[in-house]
C-alpha positions as CSV (number, residue, x, y, z in Angstrom):
1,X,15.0,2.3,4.7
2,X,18.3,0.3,3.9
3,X,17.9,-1.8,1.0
4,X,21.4,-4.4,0.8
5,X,21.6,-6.8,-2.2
6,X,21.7,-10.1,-0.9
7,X,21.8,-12.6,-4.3
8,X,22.2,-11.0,-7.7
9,X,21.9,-12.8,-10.9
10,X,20.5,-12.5,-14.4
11,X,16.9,-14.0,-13.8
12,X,17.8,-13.8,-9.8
13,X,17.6,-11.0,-7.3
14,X,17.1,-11.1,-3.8
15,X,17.5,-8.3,-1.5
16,X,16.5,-7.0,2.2
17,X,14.8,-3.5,3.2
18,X,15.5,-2.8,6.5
19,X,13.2,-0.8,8.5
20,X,10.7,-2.0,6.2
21,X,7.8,-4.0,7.6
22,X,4.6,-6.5,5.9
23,X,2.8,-3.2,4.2
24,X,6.1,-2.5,1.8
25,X,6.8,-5.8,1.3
26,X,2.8,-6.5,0.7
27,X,2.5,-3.4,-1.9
28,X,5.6,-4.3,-3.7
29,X,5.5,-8.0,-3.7
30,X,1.5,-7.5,-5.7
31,X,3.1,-5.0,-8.1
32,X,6.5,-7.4,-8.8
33,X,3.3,-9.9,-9.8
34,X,1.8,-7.6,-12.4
35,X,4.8,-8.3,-15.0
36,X,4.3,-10.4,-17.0
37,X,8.2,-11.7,-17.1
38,X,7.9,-12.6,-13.0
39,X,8.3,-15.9,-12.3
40,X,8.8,-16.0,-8.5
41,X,7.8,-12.4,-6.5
42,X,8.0,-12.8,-2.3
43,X,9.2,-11.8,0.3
44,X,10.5,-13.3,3.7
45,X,10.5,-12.0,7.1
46,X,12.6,-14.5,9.0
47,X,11.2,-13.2,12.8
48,X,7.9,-10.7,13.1
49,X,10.0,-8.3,15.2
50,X,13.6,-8.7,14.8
51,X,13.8,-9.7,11.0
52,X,14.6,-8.1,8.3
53,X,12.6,-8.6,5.0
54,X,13.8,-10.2,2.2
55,X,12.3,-9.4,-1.2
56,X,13.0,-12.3,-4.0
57,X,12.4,-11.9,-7.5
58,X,12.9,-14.6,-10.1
59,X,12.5,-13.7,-13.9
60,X,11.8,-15.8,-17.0
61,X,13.2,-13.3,-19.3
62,X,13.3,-9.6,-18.4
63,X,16.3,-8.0,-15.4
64,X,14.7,-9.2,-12.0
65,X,16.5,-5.5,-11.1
66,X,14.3,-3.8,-14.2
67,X,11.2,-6.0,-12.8
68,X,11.8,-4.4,-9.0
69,X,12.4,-1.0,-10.4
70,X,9.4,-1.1,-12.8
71,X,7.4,-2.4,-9.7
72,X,8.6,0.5,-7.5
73,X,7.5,3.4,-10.3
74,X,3.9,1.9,-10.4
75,X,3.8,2.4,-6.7
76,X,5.2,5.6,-6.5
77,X,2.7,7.0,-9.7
78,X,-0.3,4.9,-7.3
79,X,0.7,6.7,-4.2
80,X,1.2,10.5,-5.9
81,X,-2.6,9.7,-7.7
82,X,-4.1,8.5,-4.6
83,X,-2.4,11.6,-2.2
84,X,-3.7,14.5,-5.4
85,X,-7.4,12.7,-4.8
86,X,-7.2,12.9,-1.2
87,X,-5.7,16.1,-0.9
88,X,-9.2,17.5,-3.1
89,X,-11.6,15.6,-0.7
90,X,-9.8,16.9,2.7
91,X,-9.5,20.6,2.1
């Protein structure tokens, strides 16, 4: 994944993965929603095979950078809990 900063402001930031697809963009887009400080959390992809997504967050007070960050260590801790369960079902 390349991730290229697009627009970056203090309640702005807008920036594109590429060689990201719709289940990134899905997963990161719900987790950008659960703070409380978002005011806009999206994403864009301009073409279904040839675009590049664009993930825009808006804040009404907190970094939009410390919202994205904060989103991404949610997912990661979701991921490692979810793999540890799995891994003790599928032995």
């Amino acid at each position: 994944m390349e991730i290229n900063v697009i627009e970056s402001s203090k309640k702005t930031l807008v920036v594109e993965l590429k060689g990201e697809g719709h289940a990134m963009c899905n997963a990161l887009k719900k987790e950008i929603w659960n703070d409380k400080d978002t005011k806009v959390g999206g994403y864009h992809i301009e073409h279904p095979q040839v675009g590049i997504p664009r993930i825009t967050v808006e804040s009404t007070g907190k970094a939009p950078q410390k919202i994205l960050q904060d989103a991404c260590k949610r997912l990661e801790k979701k991921n490692s809990d979810f793999l540890a369960k799995f891994k003790k079902v599928v032995k």
